[in-house]
N, C-alpha and C positions, 0 to 999 in steps of 0.2 A: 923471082920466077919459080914458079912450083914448077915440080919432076911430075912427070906420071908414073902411078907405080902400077903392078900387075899383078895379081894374085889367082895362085890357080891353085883348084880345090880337087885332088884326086884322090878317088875314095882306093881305100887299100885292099876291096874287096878283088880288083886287078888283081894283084899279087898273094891276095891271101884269099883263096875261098871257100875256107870255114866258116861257119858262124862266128861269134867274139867268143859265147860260152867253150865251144870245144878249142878254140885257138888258145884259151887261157889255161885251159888244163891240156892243152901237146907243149904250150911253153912255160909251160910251170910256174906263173905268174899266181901270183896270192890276190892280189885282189880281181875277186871275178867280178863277171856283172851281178846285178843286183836282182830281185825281184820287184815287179810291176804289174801294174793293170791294167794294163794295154788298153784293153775293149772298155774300161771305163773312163776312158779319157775321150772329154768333148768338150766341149761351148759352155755348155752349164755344169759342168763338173769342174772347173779350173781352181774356184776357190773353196771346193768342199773341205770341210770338216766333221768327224763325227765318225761311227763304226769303220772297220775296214771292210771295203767294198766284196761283197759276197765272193765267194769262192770261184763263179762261173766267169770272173773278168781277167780272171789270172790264168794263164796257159803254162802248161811245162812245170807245174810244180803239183807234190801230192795233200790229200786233206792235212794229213801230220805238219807235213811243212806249212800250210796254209792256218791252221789251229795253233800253232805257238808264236806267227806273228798277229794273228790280231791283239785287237785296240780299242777301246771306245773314243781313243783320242786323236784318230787318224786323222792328217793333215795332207789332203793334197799338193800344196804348192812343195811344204817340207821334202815331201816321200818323193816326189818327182825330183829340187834337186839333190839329195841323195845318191839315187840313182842315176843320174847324170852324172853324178862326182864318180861313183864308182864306174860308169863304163866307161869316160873318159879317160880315168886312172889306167882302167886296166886297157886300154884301146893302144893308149900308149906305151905299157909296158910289151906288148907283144909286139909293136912295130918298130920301137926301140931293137930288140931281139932281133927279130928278123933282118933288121938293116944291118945289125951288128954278122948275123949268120949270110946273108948274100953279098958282105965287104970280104968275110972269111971267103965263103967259096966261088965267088967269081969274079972280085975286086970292084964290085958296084957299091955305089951310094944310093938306094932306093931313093933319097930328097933331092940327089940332082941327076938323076936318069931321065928322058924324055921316054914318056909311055912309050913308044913304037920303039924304041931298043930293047926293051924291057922285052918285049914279044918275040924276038929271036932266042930267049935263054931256052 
């Protein structure tokens, strides 16, 4: 006889709401997010290869920064999960932290709190 099981997906922006980039640099975490091109991610861009996508897809970064990663070898599928490795890395290192910082100051477990107690602190 199968169990049924239940999974619930709470996003941590509840309790953190920073962005991931400034939440990695208030908790000192090394690996940040990454850089991406947001705006050129679509239907027909999934399996590009070839130059890295012009400068105007990328938000929040400057030409310098933008000019030392290009490429003529750019690899969509690659560069996206990269960028996934890294903001999942770092997603986790900050909520690691913080779980560790809200067991110190108010003797919770952020992974087994029910959201609505959570809203009393």
């Amino acid at each position: 006889m199968k169990h049924a099981r239940t999974v619930t997906i709470c996003d941590s922006f509840a309790i953190l709401t920073n962005g991931l980039a400034k939440l990695c640099k208030d908790f000192d975490i090394e690996t940040s997010k990454g850089i991406f091109p947001y705006n050129f991610a679509n239907e027909s861009t999934l399996f590009y290869k070839g130059s890295t996508p012009d400068f105007g897809y990328y938000s929040g970064i400057n030409r310098e920064t933008y000019n030392s990663m290009k490429s003529q070898n750019w690899d969509f599928k690659k560069e996206c999960l990269i960028y996934l490795d890294k903001d999942l890395k770092a997603l986790y290192g900050v909520i690691s932290l913080a779980n560790h910082e809200f067991f110190l100051n108010f003797n919770l477990n952020i992974t087994e709190v029910k959201r609505f107690e959570l809203s009393g602190l």
